[in-house]
mmCIF file of the N, C-alpha and C atoms, coordinates in Angstrom:
data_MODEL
# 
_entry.id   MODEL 
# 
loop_
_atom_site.group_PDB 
_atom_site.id 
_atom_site.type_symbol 
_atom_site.label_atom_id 
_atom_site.label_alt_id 
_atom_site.label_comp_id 
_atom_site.label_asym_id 
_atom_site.label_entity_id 
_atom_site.label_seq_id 
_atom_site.pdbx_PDB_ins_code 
_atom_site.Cartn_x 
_atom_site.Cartn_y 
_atom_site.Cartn_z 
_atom_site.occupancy 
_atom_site.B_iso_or_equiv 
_atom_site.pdbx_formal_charge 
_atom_site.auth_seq_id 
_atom_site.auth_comp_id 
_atom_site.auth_asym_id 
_atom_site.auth_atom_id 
_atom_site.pdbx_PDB_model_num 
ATOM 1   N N  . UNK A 1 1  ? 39.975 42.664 -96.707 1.00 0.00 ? 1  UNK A N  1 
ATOM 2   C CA . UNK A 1 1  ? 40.587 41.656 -95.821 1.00 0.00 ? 1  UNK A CA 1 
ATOM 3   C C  . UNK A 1 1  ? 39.562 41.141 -94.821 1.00 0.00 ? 1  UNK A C  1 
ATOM 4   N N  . UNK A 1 2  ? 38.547 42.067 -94.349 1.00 0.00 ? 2  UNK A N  1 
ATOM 5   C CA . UNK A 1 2  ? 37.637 41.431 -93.396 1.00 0.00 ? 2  UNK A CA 1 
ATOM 6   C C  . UNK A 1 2  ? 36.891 40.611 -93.863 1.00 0.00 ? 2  UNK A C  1 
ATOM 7   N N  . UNK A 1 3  ? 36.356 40.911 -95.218 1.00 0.00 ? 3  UNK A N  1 
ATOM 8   C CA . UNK A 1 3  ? 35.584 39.616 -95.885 1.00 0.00 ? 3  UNK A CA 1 
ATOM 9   C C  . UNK A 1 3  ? 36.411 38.420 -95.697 1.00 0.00 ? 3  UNK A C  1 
ATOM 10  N N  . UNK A 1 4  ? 37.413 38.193 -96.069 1.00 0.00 ? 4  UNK A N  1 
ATOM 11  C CA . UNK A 1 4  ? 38.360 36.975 -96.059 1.00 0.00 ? 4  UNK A CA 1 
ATOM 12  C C  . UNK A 1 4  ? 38.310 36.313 -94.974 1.00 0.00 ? 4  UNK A C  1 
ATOM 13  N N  . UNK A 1 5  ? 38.458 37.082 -93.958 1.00 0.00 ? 5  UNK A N  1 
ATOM 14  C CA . UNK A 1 5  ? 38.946 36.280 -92.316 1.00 0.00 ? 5  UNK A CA 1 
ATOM 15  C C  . UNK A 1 5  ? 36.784 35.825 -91.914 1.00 0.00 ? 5  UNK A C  1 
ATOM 16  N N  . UNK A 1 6  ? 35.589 36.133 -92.759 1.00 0.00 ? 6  UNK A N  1 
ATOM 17  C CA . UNK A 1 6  ? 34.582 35.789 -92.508 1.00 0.00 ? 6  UNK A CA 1 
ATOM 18  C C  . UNK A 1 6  ? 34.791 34.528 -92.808 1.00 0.00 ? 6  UNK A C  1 
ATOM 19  N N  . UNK A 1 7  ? 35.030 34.704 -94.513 1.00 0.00 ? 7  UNK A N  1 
ATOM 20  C CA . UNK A 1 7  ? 34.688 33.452 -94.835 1.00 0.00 ? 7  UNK A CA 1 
ATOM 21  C C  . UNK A 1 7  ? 35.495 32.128 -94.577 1.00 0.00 ? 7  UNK A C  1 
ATOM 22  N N  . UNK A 1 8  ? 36.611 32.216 -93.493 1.00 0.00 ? 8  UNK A N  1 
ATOM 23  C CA . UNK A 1 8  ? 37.413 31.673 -93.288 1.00 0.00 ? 8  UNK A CA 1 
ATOM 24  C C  . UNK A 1 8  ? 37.327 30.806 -92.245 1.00 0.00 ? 8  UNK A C  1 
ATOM 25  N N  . UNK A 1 9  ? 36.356 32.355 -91.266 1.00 0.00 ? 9  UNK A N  1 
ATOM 26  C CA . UNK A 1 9  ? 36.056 31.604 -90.117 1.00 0.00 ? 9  UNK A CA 1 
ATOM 27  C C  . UNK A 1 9  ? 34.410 30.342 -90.642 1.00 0.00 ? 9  UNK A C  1 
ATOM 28  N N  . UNK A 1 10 ? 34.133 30.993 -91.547 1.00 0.00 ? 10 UNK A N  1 
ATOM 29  C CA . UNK A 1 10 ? 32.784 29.666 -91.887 1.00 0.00 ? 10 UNK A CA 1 
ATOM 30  C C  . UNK A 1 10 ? 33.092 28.954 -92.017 1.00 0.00 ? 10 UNK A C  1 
ATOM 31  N N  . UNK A 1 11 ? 34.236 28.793 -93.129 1.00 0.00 ? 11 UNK A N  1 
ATOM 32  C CA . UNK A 1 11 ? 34.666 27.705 -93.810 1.00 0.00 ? 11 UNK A CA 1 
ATOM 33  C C  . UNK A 1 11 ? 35.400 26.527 -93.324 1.00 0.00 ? 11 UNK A C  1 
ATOM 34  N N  . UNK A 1 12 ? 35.720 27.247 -91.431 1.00 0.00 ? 12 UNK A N  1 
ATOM 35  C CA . UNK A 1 12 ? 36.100 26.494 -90.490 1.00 0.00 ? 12 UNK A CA 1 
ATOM 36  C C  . UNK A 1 12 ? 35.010 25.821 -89.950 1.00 0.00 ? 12 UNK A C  1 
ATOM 37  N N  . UNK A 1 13 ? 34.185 26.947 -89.474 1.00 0.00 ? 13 UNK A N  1 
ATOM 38  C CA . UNK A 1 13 ? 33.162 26.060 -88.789 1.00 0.00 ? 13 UNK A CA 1 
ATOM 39  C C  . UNK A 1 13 ? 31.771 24.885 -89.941 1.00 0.00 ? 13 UNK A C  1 
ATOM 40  N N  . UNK A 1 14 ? 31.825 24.941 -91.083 1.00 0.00 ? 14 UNK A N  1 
ATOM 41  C CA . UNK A 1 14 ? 31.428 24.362 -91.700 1.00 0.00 ? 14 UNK A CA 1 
ATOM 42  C C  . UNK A 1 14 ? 31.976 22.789 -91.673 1.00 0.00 ? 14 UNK A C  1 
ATOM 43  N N  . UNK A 1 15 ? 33.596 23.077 -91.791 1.00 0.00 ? 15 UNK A N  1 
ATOM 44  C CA . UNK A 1 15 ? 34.206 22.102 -91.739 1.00 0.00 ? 15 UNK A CA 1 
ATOM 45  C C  . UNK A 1 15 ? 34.148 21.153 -90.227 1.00 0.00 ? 15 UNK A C  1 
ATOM 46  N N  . UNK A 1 16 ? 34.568 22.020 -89.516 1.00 0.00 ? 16 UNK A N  1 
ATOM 47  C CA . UNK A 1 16 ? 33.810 21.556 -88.146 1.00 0.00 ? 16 UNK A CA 1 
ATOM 48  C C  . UNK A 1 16 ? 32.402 20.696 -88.184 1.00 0.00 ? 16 UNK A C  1 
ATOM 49  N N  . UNK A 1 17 ? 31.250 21.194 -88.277 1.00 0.00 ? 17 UNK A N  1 
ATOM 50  C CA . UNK A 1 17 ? 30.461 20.684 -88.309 1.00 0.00 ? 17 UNK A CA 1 
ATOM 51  C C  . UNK A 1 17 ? 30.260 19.318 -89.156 1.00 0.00 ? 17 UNK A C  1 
ATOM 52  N N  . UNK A 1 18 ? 30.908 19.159 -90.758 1.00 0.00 ? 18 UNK A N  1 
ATOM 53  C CA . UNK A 1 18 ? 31.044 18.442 -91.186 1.00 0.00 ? 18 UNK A CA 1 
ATOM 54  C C  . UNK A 1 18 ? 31.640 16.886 -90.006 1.00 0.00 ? 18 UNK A C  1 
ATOM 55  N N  . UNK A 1 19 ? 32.803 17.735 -89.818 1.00 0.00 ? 19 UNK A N  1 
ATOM 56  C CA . UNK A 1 19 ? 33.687 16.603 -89.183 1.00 0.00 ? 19 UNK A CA 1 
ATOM 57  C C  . UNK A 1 19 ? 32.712 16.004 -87.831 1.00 0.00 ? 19 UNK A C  1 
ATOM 58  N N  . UNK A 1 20 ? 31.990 16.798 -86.913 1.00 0.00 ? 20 UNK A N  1 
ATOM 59  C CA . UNK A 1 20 ? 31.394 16.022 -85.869 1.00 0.00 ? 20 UNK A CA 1 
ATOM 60  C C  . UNK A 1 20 ? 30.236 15.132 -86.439 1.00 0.00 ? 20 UNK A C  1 
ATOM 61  N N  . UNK A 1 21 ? 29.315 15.357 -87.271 1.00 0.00 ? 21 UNK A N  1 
ATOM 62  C CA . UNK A 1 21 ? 28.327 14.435 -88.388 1.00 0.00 ? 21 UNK A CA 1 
ATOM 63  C C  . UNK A 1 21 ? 28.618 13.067 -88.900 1.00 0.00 ? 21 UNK A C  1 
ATOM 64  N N  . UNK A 1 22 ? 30.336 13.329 -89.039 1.00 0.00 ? 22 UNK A N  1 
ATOM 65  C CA . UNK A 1 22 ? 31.426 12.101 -89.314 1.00 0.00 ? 22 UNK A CA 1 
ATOM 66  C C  . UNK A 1 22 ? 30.924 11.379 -88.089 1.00 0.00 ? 22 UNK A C  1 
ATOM 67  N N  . UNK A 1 23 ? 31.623 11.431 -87.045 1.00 0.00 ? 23 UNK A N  1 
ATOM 68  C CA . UNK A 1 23 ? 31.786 11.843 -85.969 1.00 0.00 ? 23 UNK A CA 1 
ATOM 69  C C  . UNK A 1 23 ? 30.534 10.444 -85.491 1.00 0.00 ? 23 UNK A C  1 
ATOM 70  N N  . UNK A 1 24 ? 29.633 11.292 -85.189 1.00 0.00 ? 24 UNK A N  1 
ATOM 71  C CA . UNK A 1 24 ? 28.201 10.476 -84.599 1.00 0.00 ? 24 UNK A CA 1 
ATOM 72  C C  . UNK A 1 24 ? 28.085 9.546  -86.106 1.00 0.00 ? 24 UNK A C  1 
ATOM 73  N N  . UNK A 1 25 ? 27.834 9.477  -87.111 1.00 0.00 ? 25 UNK A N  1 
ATOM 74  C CA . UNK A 1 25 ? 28.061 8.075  -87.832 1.00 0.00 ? 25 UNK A CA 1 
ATOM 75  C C  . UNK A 1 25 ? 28.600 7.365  -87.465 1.00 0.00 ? 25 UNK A C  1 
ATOM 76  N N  . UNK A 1 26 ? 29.707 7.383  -87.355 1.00 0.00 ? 26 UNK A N  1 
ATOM 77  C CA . UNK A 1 26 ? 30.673 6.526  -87.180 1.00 0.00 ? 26 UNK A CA 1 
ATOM 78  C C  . UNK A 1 26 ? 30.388 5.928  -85.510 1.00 0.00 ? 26 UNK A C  1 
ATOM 79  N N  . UNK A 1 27 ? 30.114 6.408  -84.769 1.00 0.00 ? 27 UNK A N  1 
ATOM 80  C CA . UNK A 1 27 ? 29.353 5.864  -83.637 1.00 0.00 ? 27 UNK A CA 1 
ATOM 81  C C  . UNK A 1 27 ? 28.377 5.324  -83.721 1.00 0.00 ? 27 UNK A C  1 
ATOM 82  N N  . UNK A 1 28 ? 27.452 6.125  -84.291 1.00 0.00 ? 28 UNK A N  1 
ATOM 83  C CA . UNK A 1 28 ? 26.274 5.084  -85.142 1.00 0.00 ? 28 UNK A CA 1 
ATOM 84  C C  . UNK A 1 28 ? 26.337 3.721  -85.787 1.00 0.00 ? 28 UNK A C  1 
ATOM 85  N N  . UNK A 1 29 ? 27.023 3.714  -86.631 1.00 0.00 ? 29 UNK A N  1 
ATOM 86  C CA . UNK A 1 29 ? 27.645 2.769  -86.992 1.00 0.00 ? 29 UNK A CA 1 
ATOM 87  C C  . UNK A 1 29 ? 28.727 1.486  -85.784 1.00 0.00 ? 29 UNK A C  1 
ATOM 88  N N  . UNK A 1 30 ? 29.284 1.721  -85.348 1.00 0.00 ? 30 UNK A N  1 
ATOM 89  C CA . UNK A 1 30 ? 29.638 0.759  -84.191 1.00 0.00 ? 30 UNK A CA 1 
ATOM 90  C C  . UNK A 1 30 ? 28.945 0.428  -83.408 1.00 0.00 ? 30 UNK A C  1 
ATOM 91  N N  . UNK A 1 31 ? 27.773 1.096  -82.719 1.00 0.00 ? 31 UNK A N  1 
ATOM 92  C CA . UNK A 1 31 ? 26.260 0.611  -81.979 1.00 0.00 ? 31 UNK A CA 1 
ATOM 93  C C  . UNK A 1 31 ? 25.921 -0.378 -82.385 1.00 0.00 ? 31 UNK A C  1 
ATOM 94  N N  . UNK A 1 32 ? 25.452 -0.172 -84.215 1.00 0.00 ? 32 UNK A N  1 
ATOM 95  C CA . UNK A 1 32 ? 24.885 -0.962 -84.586 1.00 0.00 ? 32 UNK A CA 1 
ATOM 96  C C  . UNK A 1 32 ? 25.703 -2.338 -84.640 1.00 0.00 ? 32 UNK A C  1 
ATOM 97  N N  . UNK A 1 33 ? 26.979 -2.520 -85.395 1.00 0.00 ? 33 UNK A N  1 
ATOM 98  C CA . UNK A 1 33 ? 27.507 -3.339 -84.820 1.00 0.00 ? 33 UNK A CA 1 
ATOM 99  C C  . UNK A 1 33 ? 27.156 -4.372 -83.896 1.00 0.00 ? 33 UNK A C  1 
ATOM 100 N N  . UNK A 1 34 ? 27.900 -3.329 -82.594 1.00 0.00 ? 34 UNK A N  1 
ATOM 101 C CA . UNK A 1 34 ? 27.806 -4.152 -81.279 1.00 0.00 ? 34 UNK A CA 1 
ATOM 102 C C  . UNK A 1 34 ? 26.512 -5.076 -81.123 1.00 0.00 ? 34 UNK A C  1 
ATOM 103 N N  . UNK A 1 35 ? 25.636 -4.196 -81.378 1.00 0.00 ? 35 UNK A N  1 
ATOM 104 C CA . UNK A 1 35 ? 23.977 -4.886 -82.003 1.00 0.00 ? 35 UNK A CA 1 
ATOM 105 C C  . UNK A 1 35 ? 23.602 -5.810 -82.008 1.00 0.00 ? 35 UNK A C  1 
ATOM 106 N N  . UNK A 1 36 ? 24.284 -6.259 -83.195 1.00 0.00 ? 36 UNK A N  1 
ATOM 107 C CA . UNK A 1 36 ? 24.067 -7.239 -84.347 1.00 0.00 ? 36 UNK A CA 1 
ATOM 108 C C  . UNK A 1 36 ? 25.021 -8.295 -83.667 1.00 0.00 ? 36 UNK A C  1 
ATOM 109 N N  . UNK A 1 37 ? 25.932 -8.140 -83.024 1.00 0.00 ? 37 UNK A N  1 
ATOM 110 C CA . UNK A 1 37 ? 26.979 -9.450 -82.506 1.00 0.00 ? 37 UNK A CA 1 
ATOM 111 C C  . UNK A 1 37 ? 26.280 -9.392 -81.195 1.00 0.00 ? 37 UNK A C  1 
ATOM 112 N N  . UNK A 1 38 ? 25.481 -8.823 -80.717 1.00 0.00 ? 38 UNK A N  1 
ATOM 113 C CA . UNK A 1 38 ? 24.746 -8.968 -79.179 1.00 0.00 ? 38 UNK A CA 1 
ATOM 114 C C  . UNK A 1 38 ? 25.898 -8.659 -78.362 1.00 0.00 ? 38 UNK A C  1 
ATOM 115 N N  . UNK A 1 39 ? 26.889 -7.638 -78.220 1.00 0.00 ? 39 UNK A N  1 
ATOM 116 C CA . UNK A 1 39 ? 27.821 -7.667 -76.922 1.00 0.00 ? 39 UNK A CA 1 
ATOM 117 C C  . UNK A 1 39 ? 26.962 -7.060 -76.273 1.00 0.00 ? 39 UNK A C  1 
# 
């Protein structure tokens, strides 16, 4: 059972990490934007 709750907790924080990477793209992406229309 302790193996389980490891890989569980990785598989959270993996996902986590995934999701903030989203995250700053997607900000990245609207910068550039704004950018490109000069606001």
């Amino acid at each position: 059972m302790k193996y389980r709750a490891q890989s569980m907790s990785a598989l959270a924080e993996s996902v986590g990490s995934c999701e903030k990477r989203l995250q700053d793209a997607r900000i990245e992406v609207v910068e550039k934007r704004e950018a490109k229309v000069g606001v």
